[in-house]
MIZANU-152218 format. One line per 5 residues: for each residue x, z, y of N, C-alpha, C. Coordinates in nm, 3 decimals, always signed. Example, Ala and Ser with C-alpha at 12.3 -4.5 7.8 and 13.67 -1.06 7.14 Angstrom:
MIZANU-152218
+1.319,+0.780,-0.569,+1.230,+0.780,-0.450,+1.320,+0.780,-0.330; +1.285,+0.708,-0.225,+1.367,+0.714,-0.106,+1.290,+0.787,+0.003 $
END
This chain:
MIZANU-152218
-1.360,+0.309,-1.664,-1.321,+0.193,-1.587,-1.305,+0.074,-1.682; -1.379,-0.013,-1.626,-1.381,-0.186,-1.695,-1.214,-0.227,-1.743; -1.140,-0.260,-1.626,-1.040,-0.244,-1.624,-0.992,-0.432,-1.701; -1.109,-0.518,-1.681,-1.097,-0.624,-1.704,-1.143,-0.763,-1.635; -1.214,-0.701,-1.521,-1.233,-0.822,-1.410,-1.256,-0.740,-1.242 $
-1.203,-0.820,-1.158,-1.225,-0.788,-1.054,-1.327,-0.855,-1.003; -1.388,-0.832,-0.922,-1.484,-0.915,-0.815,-1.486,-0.889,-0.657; -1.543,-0.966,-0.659,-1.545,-0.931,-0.493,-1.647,-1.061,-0.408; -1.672,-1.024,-0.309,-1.756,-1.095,-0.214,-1.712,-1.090,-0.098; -1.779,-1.214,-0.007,-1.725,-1.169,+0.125,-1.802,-1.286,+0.216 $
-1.844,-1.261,+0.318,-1.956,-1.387,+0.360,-1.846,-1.433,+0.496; -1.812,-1.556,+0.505,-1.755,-1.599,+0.606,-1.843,-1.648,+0.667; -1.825,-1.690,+0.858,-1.879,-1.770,+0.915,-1.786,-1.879,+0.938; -1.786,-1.983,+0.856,-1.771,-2.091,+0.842,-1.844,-2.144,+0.727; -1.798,-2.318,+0.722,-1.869,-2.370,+0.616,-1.752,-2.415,+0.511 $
-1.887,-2.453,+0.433,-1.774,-2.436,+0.239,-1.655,-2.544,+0.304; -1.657,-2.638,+0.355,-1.514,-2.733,+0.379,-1.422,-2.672,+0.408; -1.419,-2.570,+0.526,-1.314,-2.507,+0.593,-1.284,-2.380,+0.485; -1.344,-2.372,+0.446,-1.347,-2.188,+0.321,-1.298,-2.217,+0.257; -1.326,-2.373,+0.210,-1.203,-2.412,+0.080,-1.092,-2.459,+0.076 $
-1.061,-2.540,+0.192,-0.924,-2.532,+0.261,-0.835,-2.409,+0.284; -0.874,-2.313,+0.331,-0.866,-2.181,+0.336,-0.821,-2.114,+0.207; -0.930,-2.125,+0.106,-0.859,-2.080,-0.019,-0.775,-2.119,-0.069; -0.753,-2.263,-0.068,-0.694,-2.369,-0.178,-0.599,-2.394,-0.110; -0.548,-2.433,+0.001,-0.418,-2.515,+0.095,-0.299,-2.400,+0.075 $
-0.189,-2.455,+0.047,-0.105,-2.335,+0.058,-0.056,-2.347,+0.205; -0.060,-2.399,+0.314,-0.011,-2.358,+0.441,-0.149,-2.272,+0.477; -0.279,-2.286,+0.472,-0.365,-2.137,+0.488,-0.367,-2.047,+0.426; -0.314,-2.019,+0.266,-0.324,-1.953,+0.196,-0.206,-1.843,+0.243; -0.133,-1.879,+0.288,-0.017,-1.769,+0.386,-0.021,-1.754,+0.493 $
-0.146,-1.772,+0.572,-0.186,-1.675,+0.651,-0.251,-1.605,+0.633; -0.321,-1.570,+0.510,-0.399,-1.446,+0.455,-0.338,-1.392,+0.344; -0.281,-1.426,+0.300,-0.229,-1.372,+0.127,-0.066,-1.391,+0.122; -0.022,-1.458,+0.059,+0.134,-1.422,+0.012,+0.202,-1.482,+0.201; +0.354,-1.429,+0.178,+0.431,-1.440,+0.287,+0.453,-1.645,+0.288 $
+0.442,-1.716,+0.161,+0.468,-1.810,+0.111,+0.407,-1.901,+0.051; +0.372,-2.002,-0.014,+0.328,-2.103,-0.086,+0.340,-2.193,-0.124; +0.434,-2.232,-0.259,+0.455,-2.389,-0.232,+0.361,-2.435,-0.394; +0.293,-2.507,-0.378,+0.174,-2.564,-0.460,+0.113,-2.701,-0.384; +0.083,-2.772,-0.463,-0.017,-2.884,-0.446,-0.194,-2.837,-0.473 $
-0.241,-2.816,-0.413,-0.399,-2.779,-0.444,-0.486,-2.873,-0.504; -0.421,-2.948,-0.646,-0.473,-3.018,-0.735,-0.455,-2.952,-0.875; -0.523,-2.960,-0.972,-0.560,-2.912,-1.060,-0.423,-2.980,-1.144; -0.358,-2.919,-1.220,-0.245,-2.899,-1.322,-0.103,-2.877,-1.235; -0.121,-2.853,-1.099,-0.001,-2.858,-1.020,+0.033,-2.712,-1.037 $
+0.168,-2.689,-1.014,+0.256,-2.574,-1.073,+0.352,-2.532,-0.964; +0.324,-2.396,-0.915,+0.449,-2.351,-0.761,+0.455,-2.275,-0.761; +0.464,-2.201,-0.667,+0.503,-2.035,-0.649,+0.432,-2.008,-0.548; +0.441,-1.842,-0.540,+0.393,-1.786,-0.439,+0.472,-1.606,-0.399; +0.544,-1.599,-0.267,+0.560,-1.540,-0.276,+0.547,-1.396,-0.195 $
+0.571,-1.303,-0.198,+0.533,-1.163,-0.137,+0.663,-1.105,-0.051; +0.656,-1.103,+0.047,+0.782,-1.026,+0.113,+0.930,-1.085,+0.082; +0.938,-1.179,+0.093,+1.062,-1.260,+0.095,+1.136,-1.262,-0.037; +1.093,-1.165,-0.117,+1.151,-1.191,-0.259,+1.040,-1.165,-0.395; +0.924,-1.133,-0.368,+0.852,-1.078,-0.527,+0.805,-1.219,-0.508 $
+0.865,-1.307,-0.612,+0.812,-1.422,-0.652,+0.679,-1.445,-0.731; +0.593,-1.515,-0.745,+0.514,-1.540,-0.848,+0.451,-1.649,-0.921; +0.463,-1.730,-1.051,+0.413,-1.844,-1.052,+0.282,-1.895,-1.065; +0.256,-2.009,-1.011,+0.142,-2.044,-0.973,+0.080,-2.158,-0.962; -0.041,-2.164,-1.078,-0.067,-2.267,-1.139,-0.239,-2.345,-1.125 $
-0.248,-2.457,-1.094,-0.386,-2.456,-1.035,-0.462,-2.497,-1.117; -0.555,-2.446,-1.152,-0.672,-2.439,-1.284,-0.786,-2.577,-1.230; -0.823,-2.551,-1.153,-0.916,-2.636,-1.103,-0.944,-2.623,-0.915; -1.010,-2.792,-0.892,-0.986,-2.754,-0.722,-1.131,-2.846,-0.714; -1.245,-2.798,-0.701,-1.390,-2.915,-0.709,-1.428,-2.877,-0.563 $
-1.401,-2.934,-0.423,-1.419,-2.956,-0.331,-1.555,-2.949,-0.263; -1.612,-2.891,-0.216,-1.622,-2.742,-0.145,-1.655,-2.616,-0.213; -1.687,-2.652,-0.351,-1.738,-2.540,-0.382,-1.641,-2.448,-0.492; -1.510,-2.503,-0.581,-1.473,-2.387,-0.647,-1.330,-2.414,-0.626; -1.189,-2.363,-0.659,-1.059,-2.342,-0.688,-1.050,-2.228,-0.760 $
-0.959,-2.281,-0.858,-0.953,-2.190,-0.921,-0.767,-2.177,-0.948; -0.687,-2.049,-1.000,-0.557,-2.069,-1.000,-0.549,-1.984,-1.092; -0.454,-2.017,-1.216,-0.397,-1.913,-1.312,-0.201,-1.854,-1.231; -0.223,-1.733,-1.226,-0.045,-1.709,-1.187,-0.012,-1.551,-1.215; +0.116,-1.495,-1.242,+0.139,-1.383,-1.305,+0.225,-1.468,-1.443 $
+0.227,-1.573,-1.466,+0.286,-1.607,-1.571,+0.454,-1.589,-1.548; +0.528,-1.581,-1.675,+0.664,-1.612,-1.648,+0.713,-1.765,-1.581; +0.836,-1.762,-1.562,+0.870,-1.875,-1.525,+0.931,-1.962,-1.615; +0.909,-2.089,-1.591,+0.884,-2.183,-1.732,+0.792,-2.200,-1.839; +0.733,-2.094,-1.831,+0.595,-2.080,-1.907,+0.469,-2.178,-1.877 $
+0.404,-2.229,-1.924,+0.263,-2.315,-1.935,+0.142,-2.200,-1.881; +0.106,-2.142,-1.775,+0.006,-2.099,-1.803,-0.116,-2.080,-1.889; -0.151,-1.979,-1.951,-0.268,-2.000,-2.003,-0.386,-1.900,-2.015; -0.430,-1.836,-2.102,-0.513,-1.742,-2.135,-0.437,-1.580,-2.168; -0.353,-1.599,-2.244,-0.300,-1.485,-2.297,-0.104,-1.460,-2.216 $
-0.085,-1.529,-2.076,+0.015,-1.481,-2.014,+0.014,-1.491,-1.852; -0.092,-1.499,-1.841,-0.162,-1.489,-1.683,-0.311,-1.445,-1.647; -0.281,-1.439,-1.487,-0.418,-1.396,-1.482,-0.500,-1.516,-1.385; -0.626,-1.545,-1.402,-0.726,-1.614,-1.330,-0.758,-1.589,-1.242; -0.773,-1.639,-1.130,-0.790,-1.583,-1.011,-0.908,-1.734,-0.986 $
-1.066,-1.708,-0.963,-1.194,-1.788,-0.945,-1.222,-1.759,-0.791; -1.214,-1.865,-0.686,-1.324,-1.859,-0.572,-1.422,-1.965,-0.550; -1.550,-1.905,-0.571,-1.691,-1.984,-0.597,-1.713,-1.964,-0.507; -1.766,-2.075,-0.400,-1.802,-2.111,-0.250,-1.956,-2.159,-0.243; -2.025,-2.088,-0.153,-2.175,-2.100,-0.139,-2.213,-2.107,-0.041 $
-2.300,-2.248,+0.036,-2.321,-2.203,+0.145,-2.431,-2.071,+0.160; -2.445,-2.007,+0.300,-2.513,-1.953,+0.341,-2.558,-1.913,+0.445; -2.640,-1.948,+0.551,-2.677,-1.942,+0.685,-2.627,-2.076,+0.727; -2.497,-1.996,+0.818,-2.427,-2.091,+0.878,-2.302,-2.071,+0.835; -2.243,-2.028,+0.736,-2.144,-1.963,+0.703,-2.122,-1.989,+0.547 $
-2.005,-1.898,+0.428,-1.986,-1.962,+0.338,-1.980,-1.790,+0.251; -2.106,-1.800,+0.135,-2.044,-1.649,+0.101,-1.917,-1.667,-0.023; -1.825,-1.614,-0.022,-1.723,-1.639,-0.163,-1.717,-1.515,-0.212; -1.711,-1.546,-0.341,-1.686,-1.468,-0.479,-1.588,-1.520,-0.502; -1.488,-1.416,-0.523,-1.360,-1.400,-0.588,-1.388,-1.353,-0.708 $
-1.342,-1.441,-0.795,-1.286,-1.317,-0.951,-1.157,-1.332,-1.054; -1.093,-1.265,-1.051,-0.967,-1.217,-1.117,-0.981,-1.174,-1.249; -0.966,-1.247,-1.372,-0.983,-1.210,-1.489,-0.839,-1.222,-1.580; -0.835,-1.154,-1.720,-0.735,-1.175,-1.768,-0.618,-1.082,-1.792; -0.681,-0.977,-1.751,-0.599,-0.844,-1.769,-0.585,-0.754,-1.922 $
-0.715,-0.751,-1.970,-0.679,-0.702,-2.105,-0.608,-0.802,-2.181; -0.623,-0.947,-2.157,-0.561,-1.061,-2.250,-0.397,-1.052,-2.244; -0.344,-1.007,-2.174,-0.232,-1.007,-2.155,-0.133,-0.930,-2.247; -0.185,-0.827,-2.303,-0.178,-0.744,-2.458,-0.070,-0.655,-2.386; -0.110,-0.606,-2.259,+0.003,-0.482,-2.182,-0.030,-0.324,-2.270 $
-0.027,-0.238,-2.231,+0.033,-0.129,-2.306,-0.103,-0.060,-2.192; -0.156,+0.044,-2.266,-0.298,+0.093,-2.136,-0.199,+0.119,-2.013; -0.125,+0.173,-2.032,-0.059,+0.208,-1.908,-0.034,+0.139,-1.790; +0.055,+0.002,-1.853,+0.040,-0.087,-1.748,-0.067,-0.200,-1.767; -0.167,-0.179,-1.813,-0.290,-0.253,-1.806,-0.347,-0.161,-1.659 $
-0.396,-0.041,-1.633,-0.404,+0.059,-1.536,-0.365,+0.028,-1.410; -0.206,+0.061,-1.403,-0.112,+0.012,-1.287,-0.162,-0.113,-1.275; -0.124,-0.193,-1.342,-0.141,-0.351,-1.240,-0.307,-0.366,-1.230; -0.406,-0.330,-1.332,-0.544,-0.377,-1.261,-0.556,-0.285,-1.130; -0.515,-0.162,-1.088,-0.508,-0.113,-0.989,-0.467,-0.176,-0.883 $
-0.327,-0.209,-0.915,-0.227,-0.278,-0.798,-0.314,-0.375,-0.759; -0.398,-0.448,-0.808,-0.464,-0.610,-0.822,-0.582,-0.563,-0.742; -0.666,-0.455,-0.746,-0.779,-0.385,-0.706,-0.719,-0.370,-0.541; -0.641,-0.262,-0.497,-0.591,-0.294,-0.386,-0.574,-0.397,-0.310; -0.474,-0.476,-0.418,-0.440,-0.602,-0.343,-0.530,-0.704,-0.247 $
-0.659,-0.705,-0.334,-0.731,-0.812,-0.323,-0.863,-0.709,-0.205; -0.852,-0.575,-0.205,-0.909,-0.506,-0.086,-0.784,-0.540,+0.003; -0.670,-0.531,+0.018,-0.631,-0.562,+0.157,-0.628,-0.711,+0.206; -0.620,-0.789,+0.114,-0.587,-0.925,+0.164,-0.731,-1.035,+0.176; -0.796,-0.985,+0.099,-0.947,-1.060,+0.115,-1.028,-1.050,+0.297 $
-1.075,-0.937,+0.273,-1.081,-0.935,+0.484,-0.984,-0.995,+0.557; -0.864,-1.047,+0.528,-0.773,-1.102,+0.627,-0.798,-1.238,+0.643; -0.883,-1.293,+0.537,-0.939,-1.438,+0.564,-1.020,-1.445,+0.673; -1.112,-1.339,+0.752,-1.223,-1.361,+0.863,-1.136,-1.365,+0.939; -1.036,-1.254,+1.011,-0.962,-1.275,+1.123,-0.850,-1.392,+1.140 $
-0.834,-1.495,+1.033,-0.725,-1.582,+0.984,-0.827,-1.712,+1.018; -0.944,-1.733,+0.969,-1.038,-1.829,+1.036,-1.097,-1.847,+1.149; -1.076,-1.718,+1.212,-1.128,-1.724,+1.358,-1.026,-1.788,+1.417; -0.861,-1.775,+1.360,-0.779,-1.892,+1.449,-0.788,-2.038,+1.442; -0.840,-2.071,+1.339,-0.913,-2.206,+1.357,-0.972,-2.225,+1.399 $
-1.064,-2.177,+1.486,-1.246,-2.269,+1.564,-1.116,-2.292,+1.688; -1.172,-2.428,+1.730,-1.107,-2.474,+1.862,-1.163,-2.403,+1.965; -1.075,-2.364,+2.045,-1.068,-2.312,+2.183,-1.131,-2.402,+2.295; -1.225,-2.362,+2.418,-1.266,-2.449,+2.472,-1.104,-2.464,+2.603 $
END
């Protein structure tokens, strides 16, 4: 096992505007992913995100190039500067396709973190899961957006 990047795909029917709103906004970003969000979806802005009313996490925005990428470093401590060697990267590259938007997710930054194999394992695992349960929750989370006739 790699045990140093995740990936993933996933073809929405929508287009890159709404997909990236979707990724990037923290009031959409908690209807698919954390219980929470407080961030600005501009590049050097710094917030949290959190999981079940208490697993906090910080969260830092790498880059936001409108429709097509966001990017967020978070896993860092708090008070910490995000960077390379105390967080992890989290990349969604937006493409159109058809009529719809395919995204690539990728999560890098796990061996950099200088964890112990053990919990290098556990958390790229935990992260592997994670991002299988919460990634599909973006299709049924965008279908509440198309207006209703």
């Amino acid at each position: 096992m790699e045990l140093g990047t995740i990936e993933r795909e996933i073809y929405i029917d929508a287009t890159p505007e709404v997909v990236f709103e979707v990724v990037s906004s923290p009031e959409h970003v908690k209807g698919w992913w954390p219980d929470d969000a407080d961030y600005q979806a501009s590049p050097g802005s710094s917030g949290t995100i959190t999981f079940g009313g208490e697993h906090v996490e910080q969260f830092t925005v790498v880059d936001a190039i409108p429709p097509k990428m966001f990017a967020f470093r978070w896993t860092h401590a708090p008070g910490e500067v995000a960077d390379e060697g105390n967080s992890l990267l989290v990349t969604f590259e937006l493409t159109p396709s058809g009529g719809g938007t395919l995204v690539r997710m990728t999560e890098t930054g796990f061996r950099e973190r200088g964890w112990s194999q053990a919990v290098l394992e556990q958390c790229y695992r935990e992260h592997v899961s994670g991002w299988d349960h919460f990634l599909p929750r973006i299709l049924p989370y965008v279908a509440t957006l198309r207006v209703r006739p």
